[in-house]
Each structure stands twice: as structure tokens, then as C-alpha cells.
N, CA, C and O atoms as a GROMACS GRO file, in nm:
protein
  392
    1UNK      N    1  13.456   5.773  13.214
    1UNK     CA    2  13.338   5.721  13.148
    1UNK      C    3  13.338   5.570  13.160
    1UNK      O    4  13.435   5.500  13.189
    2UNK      N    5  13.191   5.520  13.128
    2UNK     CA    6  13.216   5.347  13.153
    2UNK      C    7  13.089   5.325  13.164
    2UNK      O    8  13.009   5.418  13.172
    3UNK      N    9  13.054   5.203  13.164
    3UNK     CA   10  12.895   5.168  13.143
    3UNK      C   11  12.871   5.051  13.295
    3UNK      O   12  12.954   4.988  13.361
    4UNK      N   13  12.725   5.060  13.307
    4UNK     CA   14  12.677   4.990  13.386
    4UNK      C   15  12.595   4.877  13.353
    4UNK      O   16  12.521   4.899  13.257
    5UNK      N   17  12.587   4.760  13.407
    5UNK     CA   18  12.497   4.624  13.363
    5UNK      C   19  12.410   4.621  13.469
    5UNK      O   20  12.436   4.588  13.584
    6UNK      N   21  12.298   4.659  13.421
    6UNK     CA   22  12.158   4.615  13.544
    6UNK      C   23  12.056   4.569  13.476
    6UNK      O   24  12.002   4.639  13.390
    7UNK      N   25  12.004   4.416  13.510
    7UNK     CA   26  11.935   4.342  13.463
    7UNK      C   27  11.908   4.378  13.320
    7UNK      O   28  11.831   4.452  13.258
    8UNK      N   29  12.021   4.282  13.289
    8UNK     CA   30  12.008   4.327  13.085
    8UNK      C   31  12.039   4.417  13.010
    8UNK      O   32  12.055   4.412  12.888
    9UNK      N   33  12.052   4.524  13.098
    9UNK     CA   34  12.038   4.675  13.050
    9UNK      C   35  12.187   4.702  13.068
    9UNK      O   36  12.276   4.642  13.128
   10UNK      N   37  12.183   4.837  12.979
   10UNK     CA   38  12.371   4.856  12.990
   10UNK      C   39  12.304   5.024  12.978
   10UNK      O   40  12.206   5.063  12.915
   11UNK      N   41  12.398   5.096  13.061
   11UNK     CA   42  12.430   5.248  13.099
   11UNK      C   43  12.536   5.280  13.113
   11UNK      O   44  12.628   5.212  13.159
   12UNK      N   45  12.542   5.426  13.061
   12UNK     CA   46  12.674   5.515  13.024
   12UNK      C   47  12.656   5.609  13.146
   12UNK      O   48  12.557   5.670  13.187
   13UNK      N   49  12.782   5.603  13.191
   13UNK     CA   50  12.791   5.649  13.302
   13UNK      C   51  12.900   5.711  13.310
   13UNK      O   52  12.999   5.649  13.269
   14UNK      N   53  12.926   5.886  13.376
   14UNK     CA   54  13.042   5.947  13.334
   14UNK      C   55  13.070   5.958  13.491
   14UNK      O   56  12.980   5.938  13.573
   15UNK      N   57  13.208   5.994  13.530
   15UNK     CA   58  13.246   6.014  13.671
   15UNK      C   59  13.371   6.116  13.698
   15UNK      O   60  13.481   6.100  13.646
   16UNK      N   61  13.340   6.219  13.786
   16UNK     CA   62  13.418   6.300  13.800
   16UNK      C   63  13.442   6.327  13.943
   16UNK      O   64  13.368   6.348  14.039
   17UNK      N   65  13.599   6.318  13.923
   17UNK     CA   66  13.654   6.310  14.048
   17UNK      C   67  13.762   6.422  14.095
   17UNK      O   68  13.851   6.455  14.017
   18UNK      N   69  13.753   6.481  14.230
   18UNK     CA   70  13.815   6.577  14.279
   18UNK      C   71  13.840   6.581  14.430
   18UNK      O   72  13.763   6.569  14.526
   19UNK      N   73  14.047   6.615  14.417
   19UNK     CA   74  14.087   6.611  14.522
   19UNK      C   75  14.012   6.677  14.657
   19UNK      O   76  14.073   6.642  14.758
   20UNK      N   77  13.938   6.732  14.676
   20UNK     CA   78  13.924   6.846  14.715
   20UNK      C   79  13.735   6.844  14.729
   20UNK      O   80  13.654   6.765  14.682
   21UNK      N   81  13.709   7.014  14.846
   21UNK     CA   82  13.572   6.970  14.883
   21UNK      C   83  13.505   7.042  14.725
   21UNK      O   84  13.544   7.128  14.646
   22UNK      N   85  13.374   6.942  14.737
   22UNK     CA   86  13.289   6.943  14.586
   22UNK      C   87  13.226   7.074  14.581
   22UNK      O   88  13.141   7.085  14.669
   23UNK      N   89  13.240   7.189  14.499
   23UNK     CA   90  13.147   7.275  14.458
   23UNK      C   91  13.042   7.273  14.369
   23UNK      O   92  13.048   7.189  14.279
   24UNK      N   93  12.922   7.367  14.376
   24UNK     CA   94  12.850   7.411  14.262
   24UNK      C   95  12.950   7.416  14.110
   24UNK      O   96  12.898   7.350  14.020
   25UNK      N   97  13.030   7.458  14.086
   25UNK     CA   98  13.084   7.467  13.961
   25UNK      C   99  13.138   7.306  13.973
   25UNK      O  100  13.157   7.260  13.861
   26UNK      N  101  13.162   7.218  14.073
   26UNK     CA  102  13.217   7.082  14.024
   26UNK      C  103  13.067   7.001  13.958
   26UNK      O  104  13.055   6.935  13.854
   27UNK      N  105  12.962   7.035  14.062
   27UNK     CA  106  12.808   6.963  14.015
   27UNK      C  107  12.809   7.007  13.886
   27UNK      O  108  12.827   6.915  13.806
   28UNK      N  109  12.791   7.157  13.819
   28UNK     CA  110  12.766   7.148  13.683
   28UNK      C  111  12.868   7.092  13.615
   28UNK      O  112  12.835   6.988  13.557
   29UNK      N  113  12.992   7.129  13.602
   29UNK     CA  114  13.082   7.025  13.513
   29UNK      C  115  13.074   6.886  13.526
   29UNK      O  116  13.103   6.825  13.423
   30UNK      N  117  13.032   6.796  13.657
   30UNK     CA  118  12.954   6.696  13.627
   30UNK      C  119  12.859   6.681  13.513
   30UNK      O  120  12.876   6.609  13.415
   31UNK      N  121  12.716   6.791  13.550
   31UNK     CA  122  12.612   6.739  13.481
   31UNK      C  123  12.649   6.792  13.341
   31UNK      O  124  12.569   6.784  13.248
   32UNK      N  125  12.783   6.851  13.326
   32UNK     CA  126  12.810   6.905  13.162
   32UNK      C  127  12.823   6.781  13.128
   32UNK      O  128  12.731   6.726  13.068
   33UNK      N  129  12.919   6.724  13.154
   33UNK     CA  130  12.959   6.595  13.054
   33UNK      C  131  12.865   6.484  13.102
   33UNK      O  132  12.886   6.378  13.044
   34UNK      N  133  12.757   6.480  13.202
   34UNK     CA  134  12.649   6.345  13.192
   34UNK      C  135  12.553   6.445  13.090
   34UNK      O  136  12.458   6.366  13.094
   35UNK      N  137  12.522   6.511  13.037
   35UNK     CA  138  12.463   6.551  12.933
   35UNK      C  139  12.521   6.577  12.815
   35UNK      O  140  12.461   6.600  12.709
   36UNK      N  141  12.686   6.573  12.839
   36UNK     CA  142  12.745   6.548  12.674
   36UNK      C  143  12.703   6.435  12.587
   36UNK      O  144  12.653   6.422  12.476
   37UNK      N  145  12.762   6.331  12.724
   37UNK     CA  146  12.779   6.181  12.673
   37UNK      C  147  12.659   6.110  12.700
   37UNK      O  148  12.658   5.988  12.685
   38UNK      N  149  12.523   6.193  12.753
   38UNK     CA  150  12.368   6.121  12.737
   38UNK      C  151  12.385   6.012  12.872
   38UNK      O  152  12.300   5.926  12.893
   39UNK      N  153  12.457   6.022  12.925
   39UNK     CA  154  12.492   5.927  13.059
   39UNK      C  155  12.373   5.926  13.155
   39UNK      O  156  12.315   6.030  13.187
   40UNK      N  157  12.332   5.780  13.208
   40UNK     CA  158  12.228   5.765  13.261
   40UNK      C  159  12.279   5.842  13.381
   40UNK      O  160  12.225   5.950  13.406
   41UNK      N  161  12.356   5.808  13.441
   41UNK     CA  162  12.457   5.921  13.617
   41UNK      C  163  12.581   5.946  13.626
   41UNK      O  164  12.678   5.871  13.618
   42UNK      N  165  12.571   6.065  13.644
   42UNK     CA  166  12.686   6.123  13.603
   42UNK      C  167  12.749   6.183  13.819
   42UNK      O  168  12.699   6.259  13.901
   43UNK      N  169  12.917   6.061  13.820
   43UNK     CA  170  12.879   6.078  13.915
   43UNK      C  171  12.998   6.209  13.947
   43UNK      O  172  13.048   6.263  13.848
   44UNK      N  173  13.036   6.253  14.081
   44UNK     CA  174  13.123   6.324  14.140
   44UNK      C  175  13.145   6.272  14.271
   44UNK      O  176  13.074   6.245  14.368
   45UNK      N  177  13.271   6.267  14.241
   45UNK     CA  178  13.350   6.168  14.373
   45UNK      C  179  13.459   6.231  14.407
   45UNK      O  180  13.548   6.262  14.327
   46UNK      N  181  13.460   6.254  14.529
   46UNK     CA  182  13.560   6.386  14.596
   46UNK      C  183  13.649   6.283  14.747
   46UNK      O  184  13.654   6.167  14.789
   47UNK      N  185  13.687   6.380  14.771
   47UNK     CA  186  13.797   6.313  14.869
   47UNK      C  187  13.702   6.400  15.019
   47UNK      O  188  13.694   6.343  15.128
   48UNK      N  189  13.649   6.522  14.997
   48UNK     CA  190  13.552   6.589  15.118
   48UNK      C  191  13.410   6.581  15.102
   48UNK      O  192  13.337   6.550  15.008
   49UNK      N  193  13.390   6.618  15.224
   49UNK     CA  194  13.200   6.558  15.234
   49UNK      C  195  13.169   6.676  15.143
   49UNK      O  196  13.262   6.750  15.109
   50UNK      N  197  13.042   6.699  15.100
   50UNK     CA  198  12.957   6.785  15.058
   50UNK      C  199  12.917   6.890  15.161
   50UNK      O  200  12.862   6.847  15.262
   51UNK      N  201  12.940   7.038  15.148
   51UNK     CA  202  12.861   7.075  15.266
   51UNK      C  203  12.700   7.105  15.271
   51UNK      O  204  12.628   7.123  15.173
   52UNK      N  205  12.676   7.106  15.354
   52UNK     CA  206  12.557   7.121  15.391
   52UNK      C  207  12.463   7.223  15.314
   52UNK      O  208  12.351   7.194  15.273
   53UNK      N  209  12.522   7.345  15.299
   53UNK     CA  210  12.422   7.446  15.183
   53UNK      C  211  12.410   7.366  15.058
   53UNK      O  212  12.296   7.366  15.011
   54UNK      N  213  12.505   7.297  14.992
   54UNK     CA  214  12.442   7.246  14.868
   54UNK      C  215  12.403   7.140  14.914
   54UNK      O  216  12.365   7.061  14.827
   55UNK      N  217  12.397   7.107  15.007
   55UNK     CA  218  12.285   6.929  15.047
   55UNK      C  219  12.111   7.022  15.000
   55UNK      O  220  12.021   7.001  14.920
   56UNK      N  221  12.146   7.146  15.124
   56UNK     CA  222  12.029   7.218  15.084
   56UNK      C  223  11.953   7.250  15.050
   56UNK      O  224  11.838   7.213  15.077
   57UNK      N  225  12.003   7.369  14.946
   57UNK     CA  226  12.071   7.385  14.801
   57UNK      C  227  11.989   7.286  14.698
   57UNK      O  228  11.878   7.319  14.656
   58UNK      N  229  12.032   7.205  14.674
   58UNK     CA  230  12.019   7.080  14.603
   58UNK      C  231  11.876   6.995  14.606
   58UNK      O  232  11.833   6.925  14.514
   59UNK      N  233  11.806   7.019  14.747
   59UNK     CA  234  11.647   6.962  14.853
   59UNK      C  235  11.593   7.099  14.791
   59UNK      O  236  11.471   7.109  14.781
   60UNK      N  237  11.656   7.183  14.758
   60UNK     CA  238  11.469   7.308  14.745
   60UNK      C  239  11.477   7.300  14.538
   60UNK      O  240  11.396   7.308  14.445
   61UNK      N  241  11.595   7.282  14.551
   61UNK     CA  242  11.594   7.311  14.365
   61UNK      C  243  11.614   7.201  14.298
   61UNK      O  244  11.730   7.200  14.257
   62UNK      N  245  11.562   7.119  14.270
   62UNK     CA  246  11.577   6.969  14.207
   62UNK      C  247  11.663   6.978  14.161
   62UNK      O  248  11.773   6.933  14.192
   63UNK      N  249  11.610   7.081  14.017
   63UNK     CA  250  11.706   7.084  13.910
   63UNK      C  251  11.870   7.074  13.918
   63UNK      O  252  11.934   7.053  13.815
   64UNK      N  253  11.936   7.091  14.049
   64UNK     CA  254  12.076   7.139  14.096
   64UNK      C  255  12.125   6.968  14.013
   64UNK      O  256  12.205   6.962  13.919
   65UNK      N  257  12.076   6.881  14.057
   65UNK     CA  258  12.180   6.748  14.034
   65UNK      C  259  12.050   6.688  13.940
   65UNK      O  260  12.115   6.602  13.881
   66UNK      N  261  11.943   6.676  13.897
   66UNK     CA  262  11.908   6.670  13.761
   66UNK      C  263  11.950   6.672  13.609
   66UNK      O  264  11.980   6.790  13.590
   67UNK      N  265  11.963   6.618  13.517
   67UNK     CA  266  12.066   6.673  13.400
   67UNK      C  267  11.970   6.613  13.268
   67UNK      O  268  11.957   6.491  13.260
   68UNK      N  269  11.918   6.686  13.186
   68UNK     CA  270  11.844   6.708  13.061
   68UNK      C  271  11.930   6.555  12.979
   68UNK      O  272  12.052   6.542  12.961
   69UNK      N  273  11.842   6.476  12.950
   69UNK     CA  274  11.799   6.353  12.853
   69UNK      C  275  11.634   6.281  12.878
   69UNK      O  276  11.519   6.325  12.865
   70UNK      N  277  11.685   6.164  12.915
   70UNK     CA  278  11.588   6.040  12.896
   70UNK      C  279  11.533   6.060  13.044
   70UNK      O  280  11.598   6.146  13.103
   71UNK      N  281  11.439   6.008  13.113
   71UNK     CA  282  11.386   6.051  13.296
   71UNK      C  283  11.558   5.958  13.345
   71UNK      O  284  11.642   5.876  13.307
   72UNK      N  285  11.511   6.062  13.469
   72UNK     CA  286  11.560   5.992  13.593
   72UNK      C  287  11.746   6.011  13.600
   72UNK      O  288  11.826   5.988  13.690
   73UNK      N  289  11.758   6.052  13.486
   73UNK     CA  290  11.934   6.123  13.483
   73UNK      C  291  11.945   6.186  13.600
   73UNK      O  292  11.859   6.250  13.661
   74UNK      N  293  12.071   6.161  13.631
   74UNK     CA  294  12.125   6.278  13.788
   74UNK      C  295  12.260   6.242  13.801
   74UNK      O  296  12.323   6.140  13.772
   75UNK      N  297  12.292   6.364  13.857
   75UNK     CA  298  12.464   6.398  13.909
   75UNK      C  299  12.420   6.318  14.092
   75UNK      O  300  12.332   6.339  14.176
   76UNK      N  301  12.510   6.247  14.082
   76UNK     CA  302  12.507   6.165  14.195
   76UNK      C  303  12.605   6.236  14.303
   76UNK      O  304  12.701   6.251  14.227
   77UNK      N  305  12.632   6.271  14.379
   77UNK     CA  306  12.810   6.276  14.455
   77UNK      C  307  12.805   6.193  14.561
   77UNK      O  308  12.711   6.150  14.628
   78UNK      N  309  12.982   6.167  14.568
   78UNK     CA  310  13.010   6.016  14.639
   78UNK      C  311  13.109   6.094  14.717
   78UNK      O  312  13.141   6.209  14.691
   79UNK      N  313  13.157   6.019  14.818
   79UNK     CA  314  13.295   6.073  14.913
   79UNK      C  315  13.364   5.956  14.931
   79UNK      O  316  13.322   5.861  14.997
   80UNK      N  317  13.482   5.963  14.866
   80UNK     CA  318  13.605   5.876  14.908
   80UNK      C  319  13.667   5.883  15.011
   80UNK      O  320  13.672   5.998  15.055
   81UNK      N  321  13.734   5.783  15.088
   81UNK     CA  322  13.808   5.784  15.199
   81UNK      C  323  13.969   5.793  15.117
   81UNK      O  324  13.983   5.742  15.006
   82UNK      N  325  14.038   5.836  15.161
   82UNK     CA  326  14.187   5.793  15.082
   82UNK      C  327  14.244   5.689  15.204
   82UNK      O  328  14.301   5.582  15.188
   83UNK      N  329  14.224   5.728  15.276
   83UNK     CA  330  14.295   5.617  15.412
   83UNK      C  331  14.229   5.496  15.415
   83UNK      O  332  14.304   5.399  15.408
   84UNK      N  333  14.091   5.468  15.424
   84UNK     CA  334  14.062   5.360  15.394
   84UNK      C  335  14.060   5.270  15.256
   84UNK      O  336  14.037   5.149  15.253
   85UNK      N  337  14.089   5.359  15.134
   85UNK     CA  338  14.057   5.343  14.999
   85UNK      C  339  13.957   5.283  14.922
   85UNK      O  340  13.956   5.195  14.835
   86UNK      N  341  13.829   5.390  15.004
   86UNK     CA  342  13.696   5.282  14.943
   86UNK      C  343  13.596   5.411  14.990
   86UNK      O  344  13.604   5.487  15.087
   87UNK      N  345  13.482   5.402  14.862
   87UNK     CA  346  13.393   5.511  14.865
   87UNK      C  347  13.285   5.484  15.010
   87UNK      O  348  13.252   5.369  15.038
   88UNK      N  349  13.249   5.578  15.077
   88UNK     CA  350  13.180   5.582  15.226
   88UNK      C  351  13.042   5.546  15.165
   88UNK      O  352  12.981   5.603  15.075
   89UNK      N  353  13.008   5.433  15.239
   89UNK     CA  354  12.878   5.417  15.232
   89UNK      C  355  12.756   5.471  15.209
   89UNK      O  356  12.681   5.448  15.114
   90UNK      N  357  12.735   5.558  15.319
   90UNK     CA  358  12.633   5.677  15.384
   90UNK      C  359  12.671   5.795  15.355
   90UNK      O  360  12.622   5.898  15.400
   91UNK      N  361  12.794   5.782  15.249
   91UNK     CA  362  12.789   5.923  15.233
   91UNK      C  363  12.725   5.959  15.032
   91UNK      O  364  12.798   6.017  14.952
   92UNK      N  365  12.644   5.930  15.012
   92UNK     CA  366  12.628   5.926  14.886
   92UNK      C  367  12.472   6.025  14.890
   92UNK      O  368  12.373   6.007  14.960
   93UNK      N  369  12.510   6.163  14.755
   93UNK     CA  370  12.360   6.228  14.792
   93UNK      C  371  12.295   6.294  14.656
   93UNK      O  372  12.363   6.384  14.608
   94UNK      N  373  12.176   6.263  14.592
   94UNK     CA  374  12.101   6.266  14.666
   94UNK      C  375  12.031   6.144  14.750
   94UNK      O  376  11.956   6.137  14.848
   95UNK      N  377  12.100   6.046  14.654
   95UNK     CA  378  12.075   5.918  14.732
   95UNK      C  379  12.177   5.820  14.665
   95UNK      O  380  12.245   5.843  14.565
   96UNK      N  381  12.174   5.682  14.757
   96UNK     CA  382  12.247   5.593  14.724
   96UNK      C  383  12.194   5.562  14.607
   96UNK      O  384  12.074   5.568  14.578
   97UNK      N  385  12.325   5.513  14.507
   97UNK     CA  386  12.304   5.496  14.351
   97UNK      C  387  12.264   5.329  14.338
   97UNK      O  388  12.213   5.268  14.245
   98UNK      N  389  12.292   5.300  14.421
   98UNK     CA  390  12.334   5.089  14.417
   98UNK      C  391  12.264   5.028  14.522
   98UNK      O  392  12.272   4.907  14.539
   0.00000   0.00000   0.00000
């Protein structure tokens, strides 16, 4: 958990991270706790890409990375490099957060 500063503004922001490639059950336990803690993005940050059915997946059903508060809440997912030790640019979906 941890907050964000954007112009003035401060956001709660929860982040969940896993060794391993990201499932449907990792997205909802994401959006469980960005809807515990009212978190503007709630992210998931994995060490493997996302595959492609929940890129999918995710493009026909909004709701998949959507999460019930205030507008515009969402489960973000990110992909870490461990060898380089720094989150991949282009790999962020449904879109880049920053």
C-alpha cells in the first residue's frame, strides 16, 4: 500500500506482486484489496507477461480490471524484469499508469 502525489492530489494505491505468470484469481485479489482500501489503482506486478486471453479477456469485459468506488479505479498490471531490476516500459495493461 502507499499513496501517490499528482498535482496536489494524494492517492491510495495498493500493489500486488507475484513471482510468477499473473492469473484471473491474481486480478481479483488485486481488485479485492483496491476495493478494500478505496485505492485509486490497485496495481499487479509479476515477474511474467500477461497472456494474451486475459489481455482479451479483459478488451471484451471492462469490468475484468475495473474495481467499484469513486470513477476511473482499475487493477493496472505491470511486468518486472528481475535481471534488469526495473518494471518494462511497454509492458503495462490496460494502459500505462504514468
Amino acid at each position: 500500500m502507499g499513496f501517490v502525489f499528482e498535482n496536489s492530489t494524494e492517492y491510495f494505491i495498493t500493489v500486488e506482486i507475484k513471482d510468477e505468470k499473473p492469473t484471473i484469481d491474481h486480478i481479483y485479489e488485486a481488485k479485492m484489496y483496491a476495493e478494500l482500501f478505496k485505492a485509486r489503482f490497485g496495481f499487479l506486478i509479476s515477474t511474467e507477461p500477461l497472456a494474451e486471453e486475459i489481455k482479451r479477456l479483459g478488451q471484451s469485459r471492462n469490468a475484468l480490471f475495473k474495481h467499484e468506488g469513486w470513477a476511473y479505479q482499475k487493477v493496472i498490471c505491470g511486468e518486472f524484469d528481475k535481471n534488469a531490476k526495473r518494471l518494462l516500459d511497454y509492458k503495462w495493461f490496460p494502459e500505462k499508469p504514468f
